[in-house]
N, C-alpha and C positions, 0 to 999 in steps of 0.2 A: 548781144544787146539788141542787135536790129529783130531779132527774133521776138524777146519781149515786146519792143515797143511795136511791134506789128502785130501781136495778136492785141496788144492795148487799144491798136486804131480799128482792127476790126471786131473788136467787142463795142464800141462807142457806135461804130455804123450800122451793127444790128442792132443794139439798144434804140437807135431812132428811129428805127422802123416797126418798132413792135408794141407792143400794149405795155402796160406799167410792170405786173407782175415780172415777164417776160426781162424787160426793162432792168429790173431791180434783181432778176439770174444773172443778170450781164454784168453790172453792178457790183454784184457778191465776187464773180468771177476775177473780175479786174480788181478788187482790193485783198483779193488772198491769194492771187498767182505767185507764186513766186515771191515772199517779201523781202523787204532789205535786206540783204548778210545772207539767204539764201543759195543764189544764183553768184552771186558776186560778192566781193567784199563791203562791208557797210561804209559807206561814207566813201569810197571809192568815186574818183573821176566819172566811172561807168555808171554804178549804185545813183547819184546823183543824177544822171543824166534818163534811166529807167523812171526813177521814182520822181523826176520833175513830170515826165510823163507819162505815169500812172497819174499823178495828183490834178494833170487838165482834162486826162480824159473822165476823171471821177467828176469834175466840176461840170463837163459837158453833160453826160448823162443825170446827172442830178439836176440842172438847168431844165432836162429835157424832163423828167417827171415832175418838179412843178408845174412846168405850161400843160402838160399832159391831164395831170390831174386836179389843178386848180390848188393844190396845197403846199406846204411850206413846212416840212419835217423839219427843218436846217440844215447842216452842213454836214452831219456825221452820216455817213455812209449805213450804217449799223442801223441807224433812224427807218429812214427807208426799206432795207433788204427783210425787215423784222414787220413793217408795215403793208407789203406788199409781196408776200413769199410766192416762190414760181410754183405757179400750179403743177 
């Protein structure tokens, strides 16, 4: 678990440091690493405790390509990564 959630915090800290495109690699990264039921049992104690942080660091980086780029894709990660493919 601590594995996951440590490439999650450091995909969020290069995503704020980089341009959008860049940004929205990190982005893709953290929404298809490993998903529920994967790595761990789904709905599991662990499962739950990964994917509540997967779901803040997606809200971080997504926060962070608004201000970045002045726009407003909405919420779906899909939005973005489709909108701003890594060079």
């Amino acid at each position: 678990m601590t594995e996951q959630i440590k490439i999650f915090s450091d995909m969020r800290a290069k995503a704020l440091q980089v341009d959008e495109h860049s940004a929205a690699g990190y982005l893709q990264y953290v929404v298809f690493y490993y998903p529920s039921g994967t790595k761990q049992e789904r709905g599991s104690r662990l499962d739950r405790m990964v994917e509540q942080e997967r779901s803040l660091v997606v809200k971080d980086i997504l926060a962070h390509l608004r201000a970045k780029t002045g726009q407003d894709l909405g919420d779906n990660p899909e939005a973005w990564i489709q909108r701003y493919p890594k060079l």
